[in-house]
Each structure stands twice: as structure tokens, then as C-alpha cells.
N, C-alpha and C positions, 0 to 999 in steps of 0.2 A: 741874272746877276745875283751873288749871294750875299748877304747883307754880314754885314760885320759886328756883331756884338760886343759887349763890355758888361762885364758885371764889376758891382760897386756895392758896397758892404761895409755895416759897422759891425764889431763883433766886440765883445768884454769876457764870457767867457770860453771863448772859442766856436761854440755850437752854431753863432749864425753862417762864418767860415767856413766850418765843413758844410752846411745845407749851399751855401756858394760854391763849393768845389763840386760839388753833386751834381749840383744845375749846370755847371759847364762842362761835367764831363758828358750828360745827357742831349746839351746841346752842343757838342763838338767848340765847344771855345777854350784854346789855349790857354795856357796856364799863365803867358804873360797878361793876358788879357781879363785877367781876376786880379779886383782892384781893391787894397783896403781903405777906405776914406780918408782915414786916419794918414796913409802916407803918400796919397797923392792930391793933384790939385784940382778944382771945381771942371777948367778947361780939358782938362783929362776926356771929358767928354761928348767931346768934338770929334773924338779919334771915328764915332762908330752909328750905326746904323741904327741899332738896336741897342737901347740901353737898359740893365734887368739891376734894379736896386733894391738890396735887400736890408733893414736892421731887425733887430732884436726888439722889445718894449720893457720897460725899466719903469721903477716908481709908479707913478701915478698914471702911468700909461702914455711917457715920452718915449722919442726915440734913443737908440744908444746914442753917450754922449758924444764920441769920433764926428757923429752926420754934422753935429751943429755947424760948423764952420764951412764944410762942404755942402751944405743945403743952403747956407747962406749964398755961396756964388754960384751955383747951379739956377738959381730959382729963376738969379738975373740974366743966364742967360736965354739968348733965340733958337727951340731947339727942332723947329719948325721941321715938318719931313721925318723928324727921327721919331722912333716908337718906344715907350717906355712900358715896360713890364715889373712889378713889385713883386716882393715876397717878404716876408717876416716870420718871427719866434716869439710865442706867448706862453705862458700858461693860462688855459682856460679856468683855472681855479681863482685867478684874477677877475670875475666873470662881469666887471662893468666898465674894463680898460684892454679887454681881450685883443691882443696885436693893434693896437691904436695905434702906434707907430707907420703901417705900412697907410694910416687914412691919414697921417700926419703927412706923410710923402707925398699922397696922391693931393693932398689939399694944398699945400705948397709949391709943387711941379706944375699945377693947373696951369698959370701965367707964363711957364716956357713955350706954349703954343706946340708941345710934343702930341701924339695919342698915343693915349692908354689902353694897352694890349693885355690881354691876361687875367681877366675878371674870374673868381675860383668861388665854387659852392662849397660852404663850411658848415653845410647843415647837418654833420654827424657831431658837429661839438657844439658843449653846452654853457653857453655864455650867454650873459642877459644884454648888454651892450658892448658895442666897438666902432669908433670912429672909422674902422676899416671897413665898415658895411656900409656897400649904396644901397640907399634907402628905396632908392625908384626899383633899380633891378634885384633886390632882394642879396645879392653876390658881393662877393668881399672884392675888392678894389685889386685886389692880387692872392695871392698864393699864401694862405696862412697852416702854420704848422705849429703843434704842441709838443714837442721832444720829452716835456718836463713826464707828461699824462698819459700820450697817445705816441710814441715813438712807432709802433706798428703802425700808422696809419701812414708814415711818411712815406715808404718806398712806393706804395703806388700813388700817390696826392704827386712827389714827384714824376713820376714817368706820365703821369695824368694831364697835370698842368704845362712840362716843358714841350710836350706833343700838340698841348693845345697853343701855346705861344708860336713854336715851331708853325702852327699852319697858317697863325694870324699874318705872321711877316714873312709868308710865299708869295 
């Protein structure tokens, strides 16, 4: 059976949107099925199998503001069965709030009872701290990417990462 995905995204100035449409054109997910936080609702995702959320990291190393109100009804719900995959946009120059946003998701989604798919190695970039790093497995909570620094490192970190999502939920 092939599971059905959803991607879900805050974006401010575009850039975490197109890494959204990237990821679903590499994972075969339709275009209706790319979601901006901002204009849908928390229940939105219930639609799917597989759920891949991505923001950007703003200020002090919050998420973009769109999630706030969509994190807030997501968290509450049961998402028991489905699998959640993150990704996010930093600059590493930011180097003690580096992509904090995608550990902000994964530390607030913990209570939907989903698993988390998609754990990504960021040992080529240089940052002193990031909430997005588990600390047990050394590996960022999801898919993190620096457009601002390292834009060459994307194309293959994506083909990398949605290959490896891709075999988690076979």
C-alpha cells in the first residue's frame, strides 16, 4: 500500500517553500498536497500517512511565525500510526540557534504519539549549538539546510535525505 504524504511549511521569505516543493517533487507528492501553515488548518493533517514539516529559524532561533498557531493544534492531536519527517532553513553563521526551529517541532510533536522518520547528519556544517541535534544519536532531528552559506550542499543533502525518508515509510 503506498502511504500518502503531506508536506506542511512556514515560509517568510520564500526559500523554505521552494526547499518544500523540492522535497515533493523528489518524493512524487502532488502539488495540492503542499501545504502552507499559514493557510490551512492543524486537522489538515489527518488527510495523510506521512507527514514531512518543514520551517525556516527566525530571531533567537524560533520557528517561522505562520507554525505558531498551527503547532498549537497539531501538538493536541492523536497522530498515532502516522510518521513525521522534519526539515528546516538556517544560517549557520547563527552558530548557537542553528535550525532550532526543526528541535522546536520535534520537541513539541513528541506528545502526538507519531514516529519520527528522517534523522540527517550535519556534520559538514559549523555550528556550536542547535536544539535540532539529538544529543543521544549525535543526528539532527530532520533535514537541515543553509541556503544563506552552503546552497551547493542542497541538491544532494535533498536527494540524500528524501531517499532516506522514502525507505523509512516502505
Amino acid at each position: 500500500m503506498s502511504k500518502k504524504i503531506g508536506i506542511f511549511y512556514g515560509s517568510t521569505t520564500g526559500t523554505t517553500a521552494k526547499i518544500a516543493r523540492k522535497i515533493g517533487a523528489l518524493l512524487n507528492v502532488p502539488a495540492n498536497d503542499i501545504h502552507d501553515v499559514a493557510k490551512v488548518a492543524p486537522s489538515m493533517t489527518g488527510e495523510y500517512d506521512v507527514l514531512v514539516f518543514g520551517s525556516s529559524t527566525w530571531g533567537s532561533g524560533e520557528m517561522q511565525t505562520d507554525w505558531l498557531d498551527f503547532i498549537n493544534g497539531v501538538e493536541m492531536l492523536d497522530l498515532k500510526g502516522k510518521k513525521i519527517a522534519l526539515f528546516g532553513c538556517g544560517d549557520e553563521t547563527m552558530a548557537d540557534t542553528f535550525c532550532n526551529a526543526v528541535g522546536e517541532l520535534h520537541r513539541r510533536l513528541g506528545r502526538t504519539q507519531a514516529e519520527f522518520i528522517g534523522q540527517y547528519d550535519a556534520g559538514t556544517y559549523d555550528f556550536s549549538e542547535s536544539e535540532a541535534k539529538d544529543a543521544e544519536s549525535g543526528k539532527m532531528y530532520g533535514l537541515v539546510l543553509d541556503e544563506v552559506n552552503h546552497p551547493e550542499l542542497t541538491a544532494a543533502r535533498l536527494h540524500g535525505w528524501t531517499q532516506q525518508v522514502t525507505d523509512e515509510i516502505a
